[in-house]
LOBAKOL-136016 format. One record per residue (C-alpha): residue number from 1; y, x, z. Coordinates in steps of 0.5 Angstrom, whole numbers, plus 2048, in hexadecimal, padded with zeros to 3 digits. Example, Ala and Ser with C-alpha at 12.3 -4.5 7.8 and 13.67 -1.06 7.14 Angstrom:
<recs>
1	7F7	819	810;
2	7FE	81B	80E;
</recs>
This chain:
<recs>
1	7EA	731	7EE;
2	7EF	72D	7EB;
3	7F3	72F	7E3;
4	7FA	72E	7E2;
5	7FD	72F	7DB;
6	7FE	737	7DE;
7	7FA	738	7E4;
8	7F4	738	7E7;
9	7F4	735	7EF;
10	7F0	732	7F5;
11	7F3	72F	7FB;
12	7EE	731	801;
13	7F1	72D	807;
14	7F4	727	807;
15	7EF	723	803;
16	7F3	71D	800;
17	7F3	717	803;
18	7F2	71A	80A;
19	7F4	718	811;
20	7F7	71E	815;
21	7FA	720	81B;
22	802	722	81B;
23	807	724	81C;
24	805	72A	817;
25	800	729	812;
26	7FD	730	810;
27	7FB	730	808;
28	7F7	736	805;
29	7F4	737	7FF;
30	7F5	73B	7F9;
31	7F9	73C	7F1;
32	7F8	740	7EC;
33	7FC	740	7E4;
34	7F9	740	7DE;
35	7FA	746	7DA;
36	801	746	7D8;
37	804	743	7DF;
38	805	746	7E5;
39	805	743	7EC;
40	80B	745	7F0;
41	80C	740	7F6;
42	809	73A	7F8;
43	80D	733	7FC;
44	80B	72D	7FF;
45	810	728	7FD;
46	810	721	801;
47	815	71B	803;
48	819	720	808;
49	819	726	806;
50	816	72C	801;
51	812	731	805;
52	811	737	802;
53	80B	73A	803;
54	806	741	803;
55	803	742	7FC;
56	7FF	749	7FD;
57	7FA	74A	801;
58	7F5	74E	7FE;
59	7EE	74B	7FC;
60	7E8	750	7F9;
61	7E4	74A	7F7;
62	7EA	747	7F2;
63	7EC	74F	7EF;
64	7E4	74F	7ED;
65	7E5	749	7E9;
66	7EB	74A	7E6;
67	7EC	751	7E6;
68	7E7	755	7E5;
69	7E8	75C	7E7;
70	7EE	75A	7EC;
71	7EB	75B	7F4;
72	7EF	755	7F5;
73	7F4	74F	7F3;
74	7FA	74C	7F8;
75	7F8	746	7F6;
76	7F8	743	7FD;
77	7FD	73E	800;
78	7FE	73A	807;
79	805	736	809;
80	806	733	80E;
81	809	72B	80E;
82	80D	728	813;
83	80A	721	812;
84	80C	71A	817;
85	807	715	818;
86	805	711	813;
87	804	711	80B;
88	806	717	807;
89	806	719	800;
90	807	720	7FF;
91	807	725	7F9;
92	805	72B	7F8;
93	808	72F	7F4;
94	808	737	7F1;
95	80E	73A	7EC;
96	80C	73F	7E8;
97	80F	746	7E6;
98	815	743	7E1;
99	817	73E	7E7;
100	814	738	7E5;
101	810	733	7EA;
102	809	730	7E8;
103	806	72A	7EB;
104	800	72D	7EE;
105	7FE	726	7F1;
106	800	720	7F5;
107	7FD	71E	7FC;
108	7FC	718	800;
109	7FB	719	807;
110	7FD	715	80E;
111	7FF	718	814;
112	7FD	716	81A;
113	7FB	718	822;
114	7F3	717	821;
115	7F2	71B	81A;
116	7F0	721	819;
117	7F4	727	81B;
118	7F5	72C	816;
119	7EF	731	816;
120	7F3	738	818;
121	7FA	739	819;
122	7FD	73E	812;
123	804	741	815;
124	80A	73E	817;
125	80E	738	815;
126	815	73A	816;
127	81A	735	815;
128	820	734	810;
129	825	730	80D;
130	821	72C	809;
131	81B	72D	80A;
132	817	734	80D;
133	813	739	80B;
134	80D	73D	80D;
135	80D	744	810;
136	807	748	812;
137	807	74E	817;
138	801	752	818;
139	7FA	74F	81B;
140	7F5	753	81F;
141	7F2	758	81E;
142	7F8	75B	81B;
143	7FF	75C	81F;
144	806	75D	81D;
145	80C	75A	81C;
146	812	75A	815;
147	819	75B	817;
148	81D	756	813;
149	81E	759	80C;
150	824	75C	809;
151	826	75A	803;
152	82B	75F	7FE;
153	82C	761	7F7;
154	827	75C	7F5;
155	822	762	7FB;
156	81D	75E	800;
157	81C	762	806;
158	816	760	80A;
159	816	764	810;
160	812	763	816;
161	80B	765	818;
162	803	763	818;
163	7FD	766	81B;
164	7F5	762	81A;
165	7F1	762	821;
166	7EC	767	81D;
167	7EC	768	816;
168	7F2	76D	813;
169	7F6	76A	80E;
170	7F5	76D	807;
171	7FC	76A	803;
172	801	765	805;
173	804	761	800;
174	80A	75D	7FF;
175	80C	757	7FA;
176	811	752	7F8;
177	80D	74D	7F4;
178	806	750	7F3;
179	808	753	7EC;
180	809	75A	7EE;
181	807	75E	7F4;
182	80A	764	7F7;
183	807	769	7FC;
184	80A	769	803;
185	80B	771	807;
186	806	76F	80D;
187	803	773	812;
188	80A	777	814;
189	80B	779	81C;
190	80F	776	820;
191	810	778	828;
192	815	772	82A;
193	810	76D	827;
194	809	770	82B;
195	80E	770	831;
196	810	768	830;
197	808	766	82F;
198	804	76B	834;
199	7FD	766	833;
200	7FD	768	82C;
201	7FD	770	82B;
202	7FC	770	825;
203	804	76C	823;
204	806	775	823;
205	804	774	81C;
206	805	76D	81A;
207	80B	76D	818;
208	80D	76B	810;
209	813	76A	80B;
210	814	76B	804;
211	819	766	7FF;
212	816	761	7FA;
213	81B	75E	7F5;
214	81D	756	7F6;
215	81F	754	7EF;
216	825	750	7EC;
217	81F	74C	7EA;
218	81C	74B	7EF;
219	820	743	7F2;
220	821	744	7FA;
221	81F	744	7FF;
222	819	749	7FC;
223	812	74A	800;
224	811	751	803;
225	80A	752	802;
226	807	758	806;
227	800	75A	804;
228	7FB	75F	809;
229	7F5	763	805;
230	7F0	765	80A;
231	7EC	76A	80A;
232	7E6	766	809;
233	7EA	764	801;
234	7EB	75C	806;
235	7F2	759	804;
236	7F5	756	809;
237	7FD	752	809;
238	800	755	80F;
239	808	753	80E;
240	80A	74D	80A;
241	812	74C	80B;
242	818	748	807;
243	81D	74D	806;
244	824	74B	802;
245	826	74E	7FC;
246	82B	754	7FB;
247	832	750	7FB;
248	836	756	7F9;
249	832	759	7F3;
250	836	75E	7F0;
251	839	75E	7E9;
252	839	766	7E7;
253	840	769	7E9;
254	844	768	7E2;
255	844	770	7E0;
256	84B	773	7E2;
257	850	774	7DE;
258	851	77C	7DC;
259	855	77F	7E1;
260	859	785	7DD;
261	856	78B	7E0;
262	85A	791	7E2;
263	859	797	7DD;
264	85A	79E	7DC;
265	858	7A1	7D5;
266	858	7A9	7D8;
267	858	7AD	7DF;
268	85B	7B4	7E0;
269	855	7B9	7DE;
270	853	7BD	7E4;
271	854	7C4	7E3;
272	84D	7C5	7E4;
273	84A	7C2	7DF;
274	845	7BD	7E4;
275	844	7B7	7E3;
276	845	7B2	7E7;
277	841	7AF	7ED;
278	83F	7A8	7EE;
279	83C	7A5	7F2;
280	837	79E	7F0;
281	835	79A	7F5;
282	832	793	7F5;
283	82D	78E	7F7;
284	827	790	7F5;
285	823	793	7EF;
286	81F	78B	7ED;
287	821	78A	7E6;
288	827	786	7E7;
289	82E	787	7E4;
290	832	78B	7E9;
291	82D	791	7E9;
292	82C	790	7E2;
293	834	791	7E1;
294	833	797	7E4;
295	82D	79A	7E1;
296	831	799	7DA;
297	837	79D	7DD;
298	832	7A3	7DF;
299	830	7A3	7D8;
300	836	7A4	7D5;
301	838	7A8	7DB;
302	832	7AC	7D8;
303	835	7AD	7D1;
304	83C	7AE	7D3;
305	83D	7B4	7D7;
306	843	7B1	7DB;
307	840	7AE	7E1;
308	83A	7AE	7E4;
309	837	7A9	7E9;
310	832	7A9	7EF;
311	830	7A2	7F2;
312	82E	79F	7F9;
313	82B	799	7FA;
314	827	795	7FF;
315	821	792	7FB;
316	81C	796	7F6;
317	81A	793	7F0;
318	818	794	7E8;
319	81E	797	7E6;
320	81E	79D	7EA;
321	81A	7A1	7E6;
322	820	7A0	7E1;
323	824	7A2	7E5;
324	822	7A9	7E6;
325	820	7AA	7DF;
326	829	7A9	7DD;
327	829	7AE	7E2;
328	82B	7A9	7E7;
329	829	7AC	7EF;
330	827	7A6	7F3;
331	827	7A6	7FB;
332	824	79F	7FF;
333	828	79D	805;
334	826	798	80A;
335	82B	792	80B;
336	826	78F	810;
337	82B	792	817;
338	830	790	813;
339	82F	788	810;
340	82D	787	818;
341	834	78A	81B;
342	830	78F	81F;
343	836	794	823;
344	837	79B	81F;
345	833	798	819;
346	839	799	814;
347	83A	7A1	817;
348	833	7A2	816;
349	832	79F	80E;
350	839	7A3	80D;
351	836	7AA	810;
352	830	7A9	80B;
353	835	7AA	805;
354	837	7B1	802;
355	83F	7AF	800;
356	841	7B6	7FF;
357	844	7B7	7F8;
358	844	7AF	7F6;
359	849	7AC	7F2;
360	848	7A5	7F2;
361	843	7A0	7F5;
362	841	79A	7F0;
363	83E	794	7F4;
364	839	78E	7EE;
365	837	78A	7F4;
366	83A	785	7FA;
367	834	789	7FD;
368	837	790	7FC;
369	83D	78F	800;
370	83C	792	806;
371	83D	798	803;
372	844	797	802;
373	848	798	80A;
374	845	79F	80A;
375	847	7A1	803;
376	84E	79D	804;
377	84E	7A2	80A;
378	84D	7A8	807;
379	852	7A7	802;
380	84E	7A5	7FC;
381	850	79F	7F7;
382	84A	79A	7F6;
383	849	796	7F1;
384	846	78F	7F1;
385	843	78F	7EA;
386	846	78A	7E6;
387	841	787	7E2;
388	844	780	7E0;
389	84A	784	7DD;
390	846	789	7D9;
391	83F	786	7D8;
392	83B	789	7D3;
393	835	789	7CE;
394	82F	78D	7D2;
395	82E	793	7CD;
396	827	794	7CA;
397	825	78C	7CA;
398	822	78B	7C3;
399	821	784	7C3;
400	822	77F	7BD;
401	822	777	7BC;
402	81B	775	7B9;
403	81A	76E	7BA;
404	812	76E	7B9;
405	812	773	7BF;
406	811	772	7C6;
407	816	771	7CD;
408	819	776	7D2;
409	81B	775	7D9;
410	81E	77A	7DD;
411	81C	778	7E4;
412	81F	77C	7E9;
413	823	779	7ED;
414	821	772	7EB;
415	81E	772	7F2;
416	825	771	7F5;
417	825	76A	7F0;
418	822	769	7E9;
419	81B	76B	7EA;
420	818	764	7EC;
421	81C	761	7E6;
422	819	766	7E1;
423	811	764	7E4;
424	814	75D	7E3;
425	816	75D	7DD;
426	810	761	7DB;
427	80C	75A	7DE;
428	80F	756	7DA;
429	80E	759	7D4;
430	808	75B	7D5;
431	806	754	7D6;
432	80B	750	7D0;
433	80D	755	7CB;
434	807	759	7CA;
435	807	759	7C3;
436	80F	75B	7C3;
437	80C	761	7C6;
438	807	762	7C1;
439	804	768	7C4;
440	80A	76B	7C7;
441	80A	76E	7CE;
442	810	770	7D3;
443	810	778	7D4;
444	813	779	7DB;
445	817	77F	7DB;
446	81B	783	7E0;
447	815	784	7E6;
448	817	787	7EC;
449	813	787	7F2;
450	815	783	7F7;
451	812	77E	7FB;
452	816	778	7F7;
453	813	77A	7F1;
454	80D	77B	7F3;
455	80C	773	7F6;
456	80F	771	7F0;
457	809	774	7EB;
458	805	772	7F0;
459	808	76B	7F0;
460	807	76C	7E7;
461	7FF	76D	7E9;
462	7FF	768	7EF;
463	801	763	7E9;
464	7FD	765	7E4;
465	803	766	7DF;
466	800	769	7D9;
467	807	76A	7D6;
468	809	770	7D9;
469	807	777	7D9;
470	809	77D	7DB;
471	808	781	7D5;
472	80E	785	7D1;
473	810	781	7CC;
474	811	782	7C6;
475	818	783	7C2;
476	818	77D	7BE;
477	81A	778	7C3;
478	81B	770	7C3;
479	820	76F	7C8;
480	821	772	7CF;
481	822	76E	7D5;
482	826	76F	7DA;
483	825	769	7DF;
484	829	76D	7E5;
485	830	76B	7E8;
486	82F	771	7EE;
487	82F	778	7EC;
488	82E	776	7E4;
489	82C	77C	7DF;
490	832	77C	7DC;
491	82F	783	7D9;
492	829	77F	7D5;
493	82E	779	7D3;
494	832	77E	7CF;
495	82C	781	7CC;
496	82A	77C	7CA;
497	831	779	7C7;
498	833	780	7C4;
499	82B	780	7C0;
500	82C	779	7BE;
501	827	776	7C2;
502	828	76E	7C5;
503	829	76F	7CC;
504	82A	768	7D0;
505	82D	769	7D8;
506	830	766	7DD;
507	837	769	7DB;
508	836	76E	7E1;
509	838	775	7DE;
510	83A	774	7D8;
511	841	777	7D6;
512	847	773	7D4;
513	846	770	7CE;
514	840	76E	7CD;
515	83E	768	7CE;
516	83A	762	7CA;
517	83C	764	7C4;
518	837	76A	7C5;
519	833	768	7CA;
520	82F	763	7CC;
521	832	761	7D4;
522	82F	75E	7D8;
523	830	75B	7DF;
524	82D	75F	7E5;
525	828	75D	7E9;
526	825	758	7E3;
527	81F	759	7E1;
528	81E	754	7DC;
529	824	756	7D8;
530	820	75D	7D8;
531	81B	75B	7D6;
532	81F	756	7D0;
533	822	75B	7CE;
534	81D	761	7CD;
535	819	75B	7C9;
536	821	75A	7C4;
537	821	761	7C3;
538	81A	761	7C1;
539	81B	75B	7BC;
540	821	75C	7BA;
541	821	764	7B8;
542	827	762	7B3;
543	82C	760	7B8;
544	829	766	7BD;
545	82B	76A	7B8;
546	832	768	7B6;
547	833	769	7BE;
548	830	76F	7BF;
549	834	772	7B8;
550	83A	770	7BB;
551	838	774	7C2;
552	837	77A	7BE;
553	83D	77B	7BB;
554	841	779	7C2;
555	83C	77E	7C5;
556	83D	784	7C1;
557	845	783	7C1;
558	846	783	7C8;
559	840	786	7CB;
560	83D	78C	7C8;
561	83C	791	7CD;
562	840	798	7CA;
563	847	793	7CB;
564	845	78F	7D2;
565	843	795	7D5;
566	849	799	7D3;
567	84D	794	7D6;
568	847	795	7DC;
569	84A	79D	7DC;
570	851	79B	7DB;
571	850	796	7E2;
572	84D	79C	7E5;
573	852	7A2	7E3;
574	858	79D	7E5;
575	854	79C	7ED;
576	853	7A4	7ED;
577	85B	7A5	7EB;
578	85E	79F	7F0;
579	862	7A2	7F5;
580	85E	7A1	7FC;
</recs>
């Protein structure tokens, strides 16, 4: 074993000085860093070219050394070198997780036709301009293949599948540089699959997907790393493939200027003296912000006695029950037929609803939408819930700003992008501002059900990231973050900005007219920069606060919820009386 100023590592083969057999030379051996560094990425640099290499093979033996408790570490490398004739020095090197190279050692070697050969072929040595790269597929007893992976949003999507000749697969794991670990869908039936590969009966169930994040960090062309746990506890790398990063990661969309909003102050009274019926129609029941507009608006139809509403949605959640207790009927519909373009699906959807006596219908979501053809043939105005122009503070939030108090972090939604860089920025501070955090935990709020959410606690326990927990927060809160640039919780931001509390975005969500000056903005899809910024906000509590006492004042002014919501029911009144 050789040190290095930051890493522990052994070159098992090549020795230096050693006479082998080309065209390919096969290096292998492992590294490991030293507490405070992280090895990501590993390259053979020679006078022709830089070959990037595999670093990651699991090994027990290291993991037992330098990690007690852990099952194993993928400390192992291979790479394959292209060397001509004659003698060659090369240098091995490994980058660590802030992107710098370390010299692991400089070996000598000559390349002849009589010297030894290398002692296993590792993967596939794929050329490039200026050098190669190193790929690995899958090795008996396992089969399977990976599709090229697609790249969108900062997402990695793996998709393909993997069986072992005899054992289960416990959990499939995916990595972009070793420091955090995702858990793969595996496992899921595939008929078209068993027909392309009859030898192998069980490729009906071998199917696996699943998304990781590839971060801005991480330089291109990043490795893919696919891990499969046996049901025996064995680690096995099946997968190991360059993959480019994302070339059109978004800037959260600038939120739209204020549209002015056709009002109406009053409608004609009926004669009979009902209320009037509307029809709410959204999504889901999870925690997110279409559902929890109209689980405010049923409350205070519950108070008023001018309205009253019943809901249709496609998905059940935590806020049925609140739902029914704001007199609020709720009926499921099942949109699968419909989504699959199945004939007669929309008719059949349609014959479930009881449209006799409506007044309106109101869609919260993009999904809801459905519902607007048969409404619209009925002769029934729809209004689709204009919620950037009458965005408001959720009612019955009590927060307040504590700067010793810990984080919250609504997540759902953050699967579709922002969850990762939550768990890494969580990584990082764990690993470099431990003493900013003093203590504090990151309280994960918002929980629905679904399996994303569901993935990403796994992840959070797979990673070892005691930071989190899933425990109510209390009201006193240091920041609210909301790393999110699809499906932001716009809801929570507001909260937060009306009860005096830092919040630090992506921007995505937040209304017009709040910026720098009151929220600590961040890029989308940077984890370090989260990370950063939680650690300012902690350190800095002062200037936290001046933001925060700026987006209160603007919060309270623009966004209460008795004046947005009325501007809500003056959209409503002026869609119910619009001649159709």
């Amino acid at each position: 074993m050789r040190e290095g100023p930051c890493t522990f590592h052994n070159l098992e083969w090549p020795p230096d000085n050693a006479t082998v057999a080309g065209p390919i030379v096969w290096l292998r051996g492992w590294a490991v860093g030293r507490p405070g560094t992280s090895l990501t990425d590993l390259r053979v640099r020679t006078p022709a070219g830089i070959h990037l290499g595999v670093l990651g093979l699991p090994r027990t033996d290291l993991a037992a050394h330098f990690a007690p408790g852990r099952a194993w570490l993928p400390a192992e490398f291979v790479a394959g070198v292209p060397l001509s004739d004659g003698p060659a020095e090369i240098a091995l090197e490994v980058r660590d997780a802030a992107g710098n190279w370390h010299l692991l050692q400089t070996l000598h070697l000559a390349v002849a036709p009589g010297g030894t050969a290398s002692p296993r072929t590792e993967g596939e040595v794929v050329p490039q301009p200026g050098g190669s790269w190193t790929l690995r597929g899958t090795h008996l007893p396992f089969h399977g293949h990976l599709d090229d992976p697609t790249v969108s949003h900062g997402l990695l999507a793996p998709f393909g599948w993997l069986l072992h000749e005899g054992q289960s697969i416990r959990r499939l794991l995916g990595t972009v540089d070793g420091l955090l670990f995702h858990h793969l869908a595996h496992g899921q039936a595939d008929a078209s699959l068993a027909a392309k590969v009859p030898h192998l009966p069980a490729a009906a169930t071998a199917r696996f997907r699943g998304h990781l994040d590839l971060p801005v960090t991480v330089p291109a062309p990043a490795l893919l790393r696919i891990y499969a746990e046996l049901a025996d506890g064995s680690a096995h790398l099946c997968f190991a493939r360059r993959v480019p990063h994302d070339a059109a990661l978004p800037a959260p969309a600038a939120a739209p200027a204020t549209a002015a909003l056709p009002s109406l102050d009053t409608l004609p009274a009926r004669s009979s003296g009902r209320p009037r019926r509307l029809l709410f129609v959204t999504g889901t029941l999870e925690p997110e912000d279409a559902a929890g507009r109209a689980l405010d608006l049923a409350r205070a139809f519950a108070h008023g006695g001018q309205w009253v509403a019943r809901l249709i949605t496609a998905e059940d959640g935590s806020l049925r029950q609140k739902f029914e207790d704001a007199d609020c009927p709720v009926q499921f519909v099942d949109l699968r037929a419909l989504f699959a373009g199945r004939p007669g699906a929309a008719d059949q959807l349609a014959r479930q609803i009881w449209w006799s006596h409506l007044d309106a219908v109101v869609c919260f979501d993009e999904v809801s939408r459905w519902i607007e053809a048969p409404a619209r043939a009925r002769g029934l105005p729809v209004l689709h819930d204009p919620a950037s122009s009458t965005a408001w503070v959720p009612p019955g939030i009590s927060w307040m700003h504590d700067p010793a108090g810990p984080l919250v972090a609504p997540i759902r939604g953050l699967a579709d992008g922002g969850a990762s860089v939550l768990l890494r920025a969580a990584d990082h501070l764990i690993r470099h501002h431990a003493g900013t955090l003093a203590g504090r935990r990151i309280h994960l709020t918002a929980l629905g059900s679904t399996e994303e959410e569901q993935r990403f606690l796994a992840d959070v326990e797979l990673n070892q990231l005691t930071l989190f927990t899933t425990e109510p927060p209390p009201a006193g809160l240091a920041a609210l973050l909301s790393p999110a640039w699809v499906r932001p919780p716009v809801g929570a931001q507001l909260a937060a900005l009306a009860a005096g509390v830092p919040v630090i975005s992506t921007g995505a969500g937040l209304p017009v007219g709040f910026g720098p000056q009151e929220a600590s903005l961040i890029p989308a899809g940077n984890a370090l920069a989260l990370a950063h910024a939680i650690a300012d906000v902690l350190a800095n509590p002062a200037a936290a606060r001046r933001r925060a006492t700026a987006a209160q004042a603007l919060a309270s002014a623009r966004h209460a919820f008795p004046a947005a919501s009325e501007r809500w029911f003056g959209a409503l009144r002026a869609t119910i009386a619009a001649p159709r």
